[in-house]
N, C-alpha and C positions, 0 to 999 in steps of 0.2 A: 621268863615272861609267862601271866597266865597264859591258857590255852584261851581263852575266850578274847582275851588283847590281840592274840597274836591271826586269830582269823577275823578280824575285824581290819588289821589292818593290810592281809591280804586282798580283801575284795576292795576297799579303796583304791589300792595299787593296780589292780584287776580293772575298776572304774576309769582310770584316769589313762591307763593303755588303751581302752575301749574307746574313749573321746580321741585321744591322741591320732590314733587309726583313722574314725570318720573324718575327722580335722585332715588329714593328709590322705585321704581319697576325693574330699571334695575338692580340695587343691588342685587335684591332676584333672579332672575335670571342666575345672573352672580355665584351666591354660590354654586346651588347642581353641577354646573360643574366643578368647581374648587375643589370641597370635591372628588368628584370623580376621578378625577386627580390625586389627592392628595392621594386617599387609596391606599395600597401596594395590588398588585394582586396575588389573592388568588393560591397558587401554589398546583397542584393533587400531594399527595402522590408518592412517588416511589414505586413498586410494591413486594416486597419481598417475595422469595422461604420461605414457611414453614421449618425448621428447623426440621428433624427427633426426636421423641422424643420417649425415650426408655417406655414401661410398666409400671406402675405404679403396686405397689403395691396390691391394690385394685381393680384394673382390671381383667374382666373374661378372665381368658387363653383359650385357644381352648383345649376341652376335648381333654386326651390322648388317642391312640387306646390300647384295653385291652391285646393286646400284647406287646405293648411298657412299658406299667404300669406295668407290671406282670416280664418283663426284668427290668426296673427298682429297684422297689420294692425287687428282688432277688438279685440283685446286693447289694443294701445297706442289705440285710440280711445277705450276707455272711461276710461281714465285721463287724460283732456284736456277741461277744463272747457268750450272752445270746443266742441268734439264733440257732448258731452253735449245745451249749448243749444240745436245742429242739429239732433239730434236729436228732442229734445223741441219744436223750433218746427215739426218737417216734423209727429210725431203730433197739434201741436195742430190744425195747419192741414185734416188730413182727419176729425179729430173734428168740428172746427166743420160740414166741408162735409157729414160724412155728417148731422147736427143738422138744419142747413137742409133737407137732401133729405128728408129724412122729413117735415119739418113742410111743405115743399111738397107731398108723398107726402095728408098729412092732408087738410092745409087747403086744396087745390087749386084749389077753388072760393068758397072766401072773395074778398072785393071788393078786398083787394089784391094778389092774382094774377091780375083776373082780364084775359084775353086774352092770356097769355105763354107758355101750354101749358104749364102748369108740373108734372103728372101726365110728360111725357117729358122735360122736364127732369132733373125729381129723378132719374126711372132713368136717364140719361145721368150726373148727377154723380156716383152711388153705382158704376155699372159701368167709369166712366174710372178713378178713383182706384186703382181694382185692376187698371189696366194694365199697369204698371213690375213693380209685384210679383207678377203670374203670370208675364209675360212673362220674369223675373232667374230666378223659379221653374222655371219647364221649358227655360230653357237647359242645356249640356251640363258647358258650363267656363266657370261665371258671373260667379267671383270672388263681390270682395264688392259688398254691397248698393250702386247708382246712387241715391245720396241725392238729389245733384245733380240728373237728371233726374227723379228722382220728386215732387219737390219744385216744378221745374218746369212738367210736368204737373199737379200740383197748387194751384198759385196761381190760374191764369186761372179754373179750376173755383168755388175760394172766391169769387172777386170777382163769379161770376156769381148765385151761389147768395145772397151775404150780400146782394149789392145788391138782388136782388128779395126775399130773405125780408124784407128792414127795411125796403123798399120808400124807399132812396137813391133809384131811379132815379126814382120819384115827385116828389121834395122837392129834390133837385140833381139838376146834369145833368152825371152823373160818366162817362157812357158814354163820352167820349172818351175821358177815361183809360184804360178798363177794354178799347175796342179796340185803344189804343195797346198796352198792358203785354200783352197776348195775341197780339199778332203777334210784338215784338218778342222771348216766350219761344219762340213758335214757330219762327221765324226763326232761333234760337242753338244750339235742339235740334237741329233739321234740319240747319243748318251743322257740327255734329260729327260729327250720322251719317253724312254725306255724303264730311267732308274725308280720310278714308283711302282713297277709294275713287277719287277724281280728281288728275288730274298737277300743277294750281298750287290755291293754297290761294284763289284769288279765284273760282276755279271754283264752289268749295263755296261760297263768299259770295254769290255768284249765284245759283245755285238754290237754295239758304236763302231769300234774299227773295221770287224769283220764288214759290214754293211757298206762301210766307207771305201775300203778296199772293192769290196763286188759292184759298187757303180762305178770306179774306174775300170773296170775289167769290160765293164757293159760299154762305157764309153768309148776305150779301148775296139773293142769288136763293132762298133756303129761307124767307127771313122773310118776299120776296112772295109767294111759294108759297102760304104760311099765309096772311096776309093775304087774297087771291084765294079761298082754300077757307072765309072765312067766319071770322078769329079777328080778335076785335073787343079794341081799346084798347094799340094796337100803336104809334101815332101814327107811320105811316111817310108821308113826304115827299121831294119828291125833294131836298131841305135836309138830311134827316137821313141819308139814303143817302151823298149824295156825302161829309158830317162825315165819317161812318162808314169809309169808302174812303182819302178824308186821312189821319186819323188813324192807320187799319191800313196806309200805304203806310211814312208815317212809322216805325213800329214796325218793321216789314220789315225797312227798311233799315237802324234801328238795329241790328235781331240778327246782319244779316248783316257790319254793322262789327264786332262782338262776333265772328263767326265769322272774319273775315279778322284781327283782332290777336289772337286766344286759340289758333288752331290752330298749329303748327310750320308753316315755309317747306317743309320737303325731305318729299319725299311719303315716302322710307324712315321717316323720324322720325313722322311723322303713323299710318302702319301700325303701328309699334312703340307708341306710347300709344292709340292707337284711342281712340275716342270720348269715353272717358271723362273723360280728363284736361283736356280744353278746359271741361265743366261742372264741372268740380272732384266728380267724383263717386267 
């Protein structure tokens, strides 16, 4: 091929590379505008009101005030036949006692009271019973009424009062009973008041009994007290002392089982129900 052919048809070739190039730069060009075009644009949300959504289950309610709890709370008691009976068994129990005290109040020196001081008695029985209930009374934040402990309180009082008004203690010899069942209420009370206040709950069962036992001991030393100052038909022996001591040690230690399996383990939990909840009160 001449030489004049042959560069002639190299810049052609040269020409049509050159078009070919622009052609396929302005292609890539002409793309990301057309894809862009081409996207659907992107639309904001529409804004929607939250929807009110009721408590859950699981959700902390707002504590109630301990007057609202204590209106509540009495409200479902009255409507629980069990309640009611409790009820009605704690007012029979200090009608009976206030009954006896009065008629020991009367008849104080009738021949079957006689040597039991039954004139301090009776006002000991009449001024215990209203100790629960002044004591819930001039609290700050009482809640509701300590049935439980008033009740309590209230038994060892009847068994002292009925056994000398019928004069039991005359005719059987119920007195162990009646030191047994008074330590071991004393022993159970103490063990609640006590278990919020100490690190392991055996703590509170120990001083429950220890407590329960040193007011039979005081008891104990009041009767020869009396005795020694001249109160006659007491029949104390060192036979009926020691019974006596037995029996109340026994009791003791019943209350303070009663306070080591009723109170919670974890001293937080013990603070959180306080006293109450061990006497079902």
């Amino acid at each position: 091929m001449p030489p004049v052919r042959r560069g002639l048809n190299d810049r052609v070739q040269l020409k049509a590379l050159e078009a070919a190039n622009q052609r396929a730069s302005q292609q890539l060009r002409v793309a990301p505008s057309q894809a862009q075009a081409t996207r659907p644009e992107a639309t904001e949300p529409e804004a929607t009101e939250p929807e009110p959504t009721e408590p859950g289950p699981l959700e902390a309610a707002e504590p109630e005030a301990p007057e609202v709890a204590a209106s509540r709370q009495a409200s479902l008691a009255a409507s629980d036949p069990l309640e009611k009976a409790r009820w009605a068994a704690l007012v029979a129990a200090k009608a009976a006692t206030i009954a006896f005290g009065i008629d020991a109040l009367l008849h104080a020196d009738s021949p079957r009271f006689a040597g039991k001081a039954m004139r301090v008695r009776a006002i000991g029985y009449l001024g215990a019973i209203c100790i629960v209930p002044l004591a819930w009374r001039l609290l700050p934040d009482r809640g509701r009424f300590p049935r439980g402990l008033d009740t309590a309180v209230t038994i060892p009082l009847l068994l002292d009062a009925a056994g000398n008004g019928l004069g039991v203690y005359d005719d059987a010899h119920v007195d162990d009973i009646v030191h047994f069942a008074n330590t071991a209420i004393a022993a159970g009370v103490a063990g609640a008041l006590v278990a919020p206040q100490v690190d392991e709950r055996w703590h509170a069962a120990v001083v429950a009994t220890t407590l329960a036992i040193s007011a039979e001991a005081v008891w104990e030393i009041m009767e020869y007290g009396a005795m020694r100052m001249g109160a006659h038909g007491m029949d104390l022996s060192y036979s009926d002392t020691m019974e006596d001591i037995i029996d109340s040690t026994l009791g003791a230690i019943v209350g303070g089982l009663f306070t080591l399996m009723r109170v919670p383990r974890s001293r937080e939990d013990r603070k959180r129900v306080g006293w109450r909840s061990p006497l079902g009160a």
